[in-house]
Phi, psi and omega in degrees: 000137191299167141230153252253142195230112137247145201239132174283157191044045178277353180266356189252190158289354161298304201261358156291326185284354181296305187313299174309354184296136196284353183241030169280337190302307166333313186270136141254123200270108165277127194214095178278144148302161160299314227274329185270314189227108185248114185311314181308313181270114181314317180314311205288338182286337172293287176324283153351312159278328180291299179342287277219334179017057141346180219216291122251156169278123171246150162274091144236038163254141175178179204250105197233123190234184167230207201282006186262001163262336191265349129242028123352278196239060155006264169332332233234324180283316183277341216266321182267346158306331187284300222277329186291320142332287201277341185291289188303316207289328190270285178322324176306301156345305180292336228234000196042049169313098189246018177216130184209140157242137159290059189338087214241189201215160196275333186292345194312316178299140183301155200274151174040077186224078209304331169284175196275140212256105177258151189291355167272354199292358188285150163072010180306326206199169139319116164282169167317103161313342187277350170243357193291012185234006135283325122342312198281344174260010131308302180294309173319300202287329170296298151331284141001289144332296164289341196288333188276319164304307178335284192278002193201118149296350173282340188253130170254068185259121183275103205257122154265153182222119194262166180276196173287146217239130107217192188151201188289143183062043155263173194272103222245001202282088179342329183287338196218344212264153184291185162318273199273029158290289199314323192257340128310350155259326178293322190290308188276015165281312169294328167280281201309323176264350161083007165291125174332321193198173195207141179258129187257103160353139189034223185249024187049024178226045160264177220230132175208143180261092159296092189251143140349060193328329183279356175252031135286293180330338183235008147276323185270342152350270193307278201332293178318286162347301207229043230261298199304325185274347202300131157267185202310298166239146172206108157336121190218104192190156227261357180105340198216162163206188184243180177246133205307004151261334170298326181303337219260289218283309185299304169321299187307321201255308195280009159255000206014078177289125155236023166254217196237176168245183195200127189236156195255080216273009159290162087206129162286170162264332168099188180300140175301302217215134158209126199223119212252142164308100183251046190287312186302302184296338145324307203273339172302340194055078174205121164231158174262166202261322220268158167254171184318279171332307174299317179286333162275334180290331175311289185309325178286293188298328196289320178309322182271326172284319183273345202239341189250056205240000000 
């Protein structure tokens, strides 16, 4: 008998590249829409799981932006992240769930810290103000998590805490969208139009580690697999990164761009640097497959098959 997963955000870009993994077939996965399972409400999260009695749970739904949305709306990242974290982590619980993985995020982490950001390292420091009530209903759900271990050994909630994200299905609207969306609809907007030049936020040379969304997907696989080697929390990234004109300069050579940038050094950037320790997800035996190029050209055709049509 397969065994039965349910997954939350199966509608985002996490958990559409999970659907699409060529080894999802192994599982039975259940992934309701909100219009089917609406997270903010505990009852219904209860009420649901006991229905539906999983095998384990993955949480990977959460309200997610980059920064002109997160400080946008504040109020609005934390409150449903948090509600969203605490809902499915506690119904499960109620519901005798005893395996859940937790979906946590790198902002979870302290701000302007040069070295690579090891998983004990939470709660550690100041977050990023420009993410920060999104990040603290991450650490609450993570927590939360241990906190559940602490007292009942039987429950087993597990947090990955992935670096920055993108790939197929990702958000590409300048308004809501991460880095290297945002720099793949500004260059061929900029290609199409015949523009000279494309303006990069600041001086471009903070740092950022960007994976590739199908080699989460296939870290959460193995995770699933391998839920008993899984540790408590683990980092899933790739060790290493570029500086935010290489993403600029790597877009430009796989769209064939041939003009120039130009930078706004009014603009914030957000943190120089956050590049996560992956000594764990290593000793785990897991690395991602894609390099930079490969993983923006995937993202650029889905972008030109979904969004240019």
């Amino acid at each position: 008998m397969k065994l039965r997963v349910l997954l939350t955000g199966g509608s985002g870009m996490v958990g559409k590249n999970l659907l699409e993994h060529p080894a999802i077939g192994e599982f039975d996965v259940i992934a309701p829409q909100s219009n089917e399972l609406n997270l903010l409400d505990s009852r219904a999260v209860e009420a649901y799981l006991r229905e539906k009695s999983p095998d384990i749970v993955i949480h990977a739904a959460g309200r997610v932006g980059g920064i002109q949305a997160n400080m946008r709306e504040p109020v609005r990242f934390l409150m449903d992240n948090l509600d969203m974290g605490r809902n499915i982590v506690w119904a499960a619980h109620q519901a005798g769930v005893k395996r859940l993985i937790n979906l946590g995020s790198s902002c979870m982490y302290p701000r302007n810290y040069a070295e690579p950001l090891s998983e004990e390292m939470v709660l550690k420091g100041e977050l990023e103000p420009t993410n920060e009530g999104y990040a603290l209903a991450k650490v609450v759900t993570a927590r939360l998590c241990e906190y559940i271990m602490r007292e009942d050994a039987g429950y087993q909630y597990k947090t990955l805490i992935p670096c920055n994200l993108y790939g197929r299905h990702d958000k590409f609207d300048p308004s809501h969208s991460h880095l290297v969306p945002a720099i793949i609809h500004k260059v061929h907007q900029a290609k199409q139009s015949g523009q000279q030049a494309v303006e990069i936020w600041g001086d471009g040379t903070a740092q950022r580690e960007f994976m590739y969304a199908g080699d989460l997907a296939d870290a959460m696989v193995r995770a699933i697999r391998e839920f008993d080697t899984l540790p408590v929390s683990m980092n899933v990234g790739l060790g290493y990164d570029y500086t935010i004109n290489e993403y600029y300069q790597a877009a430009a050579e796989v769209m064939g761009y041939a003009g120039s940038f130009v930078h706004d050094l009014s603009k914030p950037v957000g943190m120089a640097r956050k590049l996560v320790n992956v000594t764990r997800q290593q000793t785990w035996g897991w690395t991602a497959r894609h390099d930079l190029r490969e993983g923006i050209e995937k993202t650029y055709n889905f972008y030109l098959k979904e969004y240019q049509q």
